[in-house]
C-alpha positions as CSV (number, residue, x, y, z in Angstrom):
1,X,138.8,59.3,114.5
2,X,139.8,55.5,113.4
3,X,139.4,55.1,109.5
4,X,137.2,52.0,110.5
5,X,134.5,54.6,112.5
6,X,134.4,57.3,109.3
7,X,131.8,55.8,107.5
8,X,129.4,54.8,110.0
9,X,129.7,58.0,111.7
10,X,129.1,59.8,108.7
11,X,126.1,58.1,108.1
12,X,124.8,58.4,111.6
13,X,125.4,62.4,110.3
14,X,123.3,61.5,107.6
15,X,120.5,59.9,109.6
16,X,120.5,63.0,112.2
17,X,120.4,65.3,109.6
18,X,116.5,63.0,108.7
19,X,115.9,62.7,112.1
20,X,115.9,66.9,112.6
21,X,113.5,66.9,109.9
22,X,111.2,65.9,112.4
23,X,112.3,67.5,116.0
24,X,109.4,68.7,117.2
25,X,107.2,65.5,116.4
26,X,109.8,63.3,118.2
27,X,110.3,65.7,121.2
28,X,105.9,65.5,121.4
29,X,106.3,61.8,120.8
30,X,108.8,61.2,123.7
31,X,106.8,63.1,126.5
32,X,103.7,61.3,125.4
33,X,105.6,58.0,125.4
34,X,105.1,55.3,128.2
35,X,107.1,55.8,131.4
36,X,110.8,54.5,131.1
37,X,112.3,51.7,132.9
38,X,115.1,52.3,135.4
39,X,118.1,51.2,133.2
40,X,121.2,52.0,135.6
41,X,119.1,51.0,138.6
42,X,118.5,47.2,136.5
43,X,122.3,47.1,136.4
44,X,123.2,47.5,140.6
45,X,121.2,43.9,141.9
46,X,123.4,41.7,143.7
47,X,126.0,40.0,141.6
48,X,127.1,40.4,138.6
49,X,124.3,42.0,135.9
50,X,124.3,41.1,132.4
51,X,123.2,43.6,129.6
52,X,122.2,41.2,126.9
53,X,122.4,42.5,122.9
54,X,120.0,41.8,120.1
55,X,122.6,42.3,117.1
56,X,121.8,40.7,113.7
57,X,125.6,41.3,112.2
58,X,128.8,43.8,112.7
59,X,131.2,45.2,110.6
60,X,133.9,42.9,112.1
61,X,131.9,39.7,112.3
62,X,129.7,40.0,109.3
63,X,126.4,38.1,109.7
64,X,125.5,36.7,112.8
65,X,121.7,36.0,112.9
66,X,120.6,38.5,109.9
67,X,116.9,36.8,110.3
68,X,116.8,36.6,114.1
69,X,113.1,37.4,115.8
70,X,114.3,40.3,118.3
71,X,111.0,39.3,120.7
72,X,111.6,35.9,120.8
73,X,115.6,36.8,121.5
74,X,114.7,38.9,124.3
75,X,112.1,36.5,125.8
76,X,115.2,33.9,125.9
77,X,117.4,36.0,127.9
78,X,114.9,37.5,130.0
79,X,114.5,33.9,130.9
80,X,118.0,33.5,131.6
81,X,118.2,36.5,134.0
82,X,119.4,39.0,132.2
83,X,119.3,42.6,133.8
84,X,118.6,44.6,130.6
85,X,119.0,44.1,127.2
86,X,121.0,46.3,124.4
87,X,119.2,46.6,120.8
88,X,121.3,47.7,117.7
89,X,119.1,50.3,115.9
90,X,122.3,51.4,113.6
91,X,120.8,50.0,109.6
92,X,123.7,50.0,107.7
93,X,127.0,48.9,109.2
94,X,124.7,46.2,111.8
95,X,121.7,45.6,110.2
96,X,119.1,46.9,113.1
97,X,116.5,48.9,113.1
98,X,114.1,50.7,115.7
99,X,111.5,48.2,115.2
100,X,114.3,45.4,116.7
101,X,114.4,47.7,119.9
102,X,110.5,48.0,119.4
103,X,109.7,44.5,119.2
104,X,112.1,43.5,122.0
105,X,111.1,45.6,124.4
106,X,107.5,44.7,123.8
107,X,108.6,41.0,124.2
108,X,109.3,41.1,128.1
109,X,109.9,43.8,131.2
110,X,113.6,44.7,131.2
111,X,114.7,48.5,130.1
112,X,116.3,48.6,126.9
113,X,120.0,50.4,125.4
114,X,119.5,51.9,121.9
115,X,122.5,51.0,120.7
116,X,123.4,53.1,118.2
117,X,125.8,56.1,117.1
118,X,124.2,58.9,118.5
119,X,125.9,62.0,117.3
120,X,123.3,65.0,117.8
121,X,120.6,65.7,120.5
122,X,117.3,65.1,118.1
123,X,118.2,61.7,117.7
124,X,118.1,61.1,122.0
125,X,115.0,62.7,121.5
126,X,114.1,60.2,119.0
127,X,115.1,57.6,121.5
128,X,112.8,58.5,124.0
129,X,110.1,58.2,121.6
130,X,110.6,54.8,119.8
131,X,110.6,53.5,123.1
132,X,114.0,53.5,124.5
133,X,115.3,53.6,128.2
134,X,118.8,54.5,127.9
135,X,121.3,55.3,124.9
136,X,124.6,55.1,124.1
137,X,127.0,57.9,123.7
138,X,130.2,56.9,122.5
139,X,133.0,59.6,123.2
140,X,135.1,58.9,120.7
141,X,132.8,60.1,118.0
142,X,131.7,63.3,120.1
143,X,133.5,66.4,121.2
144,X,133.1,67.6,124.7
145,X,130.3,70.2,123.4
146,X,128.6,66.9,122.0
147,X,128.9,65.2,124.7
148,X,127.6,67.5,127.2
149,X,124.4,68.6,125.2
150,X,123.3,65.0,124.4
151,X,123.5,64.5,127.9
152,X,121.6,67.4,128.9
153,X,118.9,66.2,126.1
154,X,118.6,63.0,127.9
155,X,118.1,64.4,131.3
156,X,115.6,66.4,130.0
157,X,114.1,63.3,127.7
158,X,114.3,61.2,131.0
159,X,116.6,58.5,129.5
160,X,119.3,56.7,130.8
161,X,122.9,57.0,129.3
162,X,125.6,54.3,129.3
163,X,128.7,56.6,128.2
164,X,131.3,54.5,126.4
165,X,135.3,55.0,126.3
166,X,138.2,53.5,125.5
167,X,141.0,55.1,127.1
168,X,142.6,57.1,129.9
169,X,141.9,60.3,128.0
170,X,137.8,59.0,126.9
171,X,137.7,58.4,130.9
172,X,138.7,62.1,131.8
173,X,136.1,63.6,128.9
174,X,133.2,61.3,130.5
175,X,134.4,62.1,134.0
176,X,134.6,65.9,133.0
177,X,131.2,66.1,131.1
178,X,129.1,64.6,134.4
179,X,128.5,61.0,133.5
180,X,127.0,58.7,135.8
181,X,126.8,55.3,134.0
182,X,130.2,54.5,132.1
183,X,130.9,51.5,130.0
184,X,134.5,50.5,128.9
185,X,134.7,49.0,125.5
186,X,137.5,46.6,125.1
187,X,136.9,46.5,121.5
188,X,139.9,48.7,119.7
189,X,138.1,50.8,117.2
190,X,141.0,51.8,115.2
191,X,142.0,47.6,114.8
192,X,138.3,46.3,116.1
193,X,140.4,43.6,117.9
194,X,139.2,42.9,121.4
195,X,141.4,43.1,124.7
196,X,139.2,42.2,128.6
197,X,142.5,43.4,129.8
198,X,141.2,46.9,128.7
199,X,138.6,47.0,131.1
200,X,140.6,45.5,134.3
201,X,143.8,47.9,133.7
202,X,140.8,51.1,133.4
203,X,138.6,50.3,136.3
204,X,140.5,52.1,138.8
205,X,139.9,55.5,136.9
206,X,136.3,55.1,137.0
207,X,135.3,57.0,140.0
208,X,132.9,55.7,143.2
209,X,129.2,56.2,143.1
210,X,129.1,55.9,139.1
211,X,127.6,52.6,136.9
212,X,130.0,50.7,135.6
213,X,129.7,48.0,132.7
214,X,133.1,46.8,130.8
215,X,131.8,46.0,127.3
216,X,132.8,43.4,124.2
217,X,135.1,40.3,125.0
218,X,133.0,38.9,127.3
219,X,132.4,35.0,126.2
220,X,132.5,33.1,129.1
221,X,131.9,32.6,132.5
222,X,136.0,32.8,133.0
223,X,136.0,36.4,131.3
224,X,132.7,37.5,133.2
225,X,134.1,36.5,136.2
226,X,137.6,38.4,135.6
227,X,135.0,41.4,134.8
228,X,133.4,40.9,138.5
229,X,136.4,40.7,140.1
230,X,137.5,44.0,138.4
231,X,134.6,45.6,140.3
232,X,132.1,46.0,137.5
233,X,128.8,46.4,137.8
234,X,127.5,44.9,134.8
235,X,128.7,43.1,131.5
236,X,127.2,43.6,127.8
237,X,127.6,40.2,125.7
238,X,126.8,40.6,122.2
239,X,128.1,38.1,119.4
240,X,128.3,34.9,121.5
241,X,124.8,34.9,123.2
242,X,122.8,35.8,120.0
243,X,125.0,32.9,118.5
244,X,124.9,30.5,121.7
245,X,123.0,27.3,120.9
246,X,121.2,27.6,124.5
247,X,120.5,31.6,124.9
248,X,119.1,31.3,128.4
249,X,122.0,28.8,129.9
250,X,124.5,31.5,127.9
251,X,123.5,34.7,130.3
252,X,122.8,32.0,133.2
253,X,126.2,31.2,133.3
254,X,127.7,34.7,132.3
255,X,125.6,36.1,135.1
256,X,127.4,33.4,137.6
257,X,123.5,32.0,138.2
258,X,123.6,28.7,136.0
């Protein structure tokens, strides 16, 4: 694992470890919680689809709107057409929380991504029941046992999953563990420089019939289109629509609409 990841996965160890505390509340929370909405479905309309983030800072950018107002973020790109929206949950390392996804999610009618470092099958559980539709796995922080359990948790929760790799072998592990929705993160996590070529030079691995979203790099309408013509099904913009002056004519023009 990169020496950039070591401390946030630990502490997403840390925060499991809380989160188990409390398993069977969360699994009677999540089967009492509101029906989800269809987050892979969201991503297949016509065009390109844009996944839009609520992120207050990273550990690469630093800040980038530590006081934003996560309803009034998501109201501004539901305006602008956006397909779904991502929330950062993670405290430490990005400054979210699960009343950001809370709050957003209550703001308009798109699913929502926990974004987040999910590294045991309590917190999926504990997705479901704050009120997310889908989560993130990331395989380069999970073994193939991992993997496979958290997504058997979320088929059983009735949450979506957006698996994320980063290489050839990360492709193989997603194929090989049965996911269906599979976003490629140009982001390097050993360097945290960003690449689009990533995502062009991976799509041909990605098999048909599966979602797929290429993820990070994506800041204009020139990269979203590259991203389209690539074959994706969806893009997730993060940093530069939280920070764009105009967030609804950001994901207009991302999305190829505006």
């Amino acid at each position: 694992m990169a020496a950039v990841l070591e401390p946030i996965v630990a502490e997403a160890r840390r925060r499991a470890a809380v989160a188990a505390e409390r398993a069977t509340a969360w699994r009677r929370e999540a089967r009492a919680a509101a029906p989800t909405r269809d987050f892979s479905a969201a991503l297949q309309g016509p065009g390109l689809s844009v996944i839009a983030e609520v992120k207050r800072r990273s550990p690469s950018a630093g800040d980038i709107a530590p006081s934003l107002d996560p309803a009034r973020l998501a109201r501004e790109y539901a305006s602008g057409g956006a397909a779904a929206l991502s929330v950062l949950t993670e405290p430490a390392f990005f400054g979210g929380s699960t009343e950001d996804l809370g709050a957003a999610r209550n703001a308009v009618d798109l699913p929502v991504l926990r974004k987040d470092f999910v590294v045991d099958p309590v917190q999926v559980w504990e997705s479901r029941a704050i009120g997310a539709d889908a989560v993130l796995l990331i395989v380069a922080v999970l073994d193939d046992s991992a993997l496979r359990s958290a997504l058997e948790a979320a088929d059983e929760a009735g949450v979506g999953v957006l698996v994320e790799v980063h290489d050839e072998a990360e492709v193989d592990r997603a194929i090989g563990c049965g996911a269906r929705m599979i976003g490629v993160n140009n982001r390097d996590l050993s360097t945290f420089e960003v690449d689009v070529s990533r995502a062009e030079r991976m799509k041909d691995l990605l098999p048909a019939g599966i979602v797929t979203v290429a993820e990070s790099g994506v800041t204009t309408p020139e990269g979203a289109a590259r991203m389209a013509a690539a074959g994706y099904d969806a893009v997730l913009v993060g940093e530069a629509a939280v920070r764009a002056a105009d967030r609804a004519g950001f994901i207009r023009r991302i999305g190829g609409t505006g």
